[in-house]
C-alpha angles and dihedrals in degrees: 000000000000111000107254099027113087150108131228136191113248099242098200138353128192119263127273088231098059079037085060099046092044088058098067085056134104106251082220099052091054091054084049090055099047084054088263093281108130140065155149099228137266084265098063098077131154121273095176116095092248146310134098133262140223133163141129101267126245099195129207122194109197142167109264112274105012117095110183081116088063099055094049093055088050086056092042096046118110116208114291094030127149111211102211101185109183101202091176097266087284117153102190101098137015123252098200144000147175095310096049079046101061087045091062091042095058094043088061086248105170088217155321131242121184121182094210129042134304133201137218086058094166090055087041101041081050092058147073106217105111118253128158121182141157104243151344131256135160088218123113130230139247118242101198104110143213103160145123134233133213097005135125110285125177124215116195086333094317115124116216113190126186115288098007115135112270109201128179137164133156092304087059143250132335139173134209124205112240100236090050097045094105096041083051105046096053086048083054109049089042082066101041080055094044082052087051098060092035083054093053100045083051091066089039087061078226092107114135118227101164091120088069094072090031089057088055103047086051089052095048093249111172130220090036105159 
């Protein structure tokens, strides 16, 4: 078998039930959560007209430009899905467009990233199916290989592997790691209640800000009143 051109078997995925609750959540609270430490990038944005995405990844790693890959991982998605293709950052060429889109949409898939560019951007900015990517471009792919699927990817330093929870939402795109999703998730929803009440205070006009100046004495800030 040639070195970069395979297909593996997802070993496991998150439930659709921690998938669920992690919907209703913030994409930036979850990064909070996880000490800010991890991201996708400032590049991988979202083309789609609006709506967030969560789903256990089924990842493709391909050569830029060429998307066979692609088409093999749409025919290999369960319902619920996020098809995470790494395609090196390249712009050249677009991995997917409004054709390969219909095809995961049929096949109940939660979302698409694609660290590259897609095509087809008016059909895919009008719509709600999920898709981040990293740019635009009318030009066509290759569909030639090599590539790899279900294997560890990194976008921008963060590591996807098979079956972790993809999230995205306006802010952008997040991954987290699959051993790590329930911890996460109860960090996550203690702050989403914290920013409740603070919400709320806030409205109250009873909101406490003391910290601020606290902060800056600690800090040796001059001109503090």
């Amino acid at each position: 078998m040639p070195t970069g051109f395979r297909i593996w078997p997802r070993q496991r995925k998150v439930a659709a039930e921690l998938v669920a609750k992690f919907r209703e959540l913030p994409v930036a609270n979850v990064s909070d959560s996880m000490s800010r430490m991890t991201a996708g990038g400032p590049r991988l944005r979202p083309m789609h007209a609006g709506g967030v995405m969560a789903g256990p990844a089924l990842t493709v790693k391909t050569r830029p430009g060429d998307n066979l890959m692609v088409h093999k991982a749409i025919s290999l998605a369960e319902p619920g899905d996020v098809i995470v293709v790494d395609a090196g950052g390249d712009l050249t060429n677009a991995i997917i467009g409004e054709l390969m889109l219909a095809q995961m949409v049929k096949r109940q898939v939660a979302g698409v990233v694609i660290n590259g560019a897609i095509r087809d951007y008016g059909a895919i900015h009008a719509g709600s199916f999920p898709v981040y990517a990293a740019g635009i471009t009318h030009r066509g792919p290759y569909k030639d290989g090599p590539g790899e699927i279900n294997v560890a990817i990194a976008l921008d330093g963060m590591v996807i592997e098979p079956g972790d929870l993809v999230l995205g939402d306006e802010d952008g795109l997040l991954a987290v790691p699959f051993g790590v999703a329930e911890k996460v998730l109860a960090a996550t929803e203690a702050k989403q209640a914290a920013e409740t009440r603070q919400m709320a205070n806030i409205h109250a006009g009873t909101h406490d800000a003391s910290w601020v100046d606290a902060t800056l004495r600690r800090l040796g800030c001059e001109g503090l009143e």
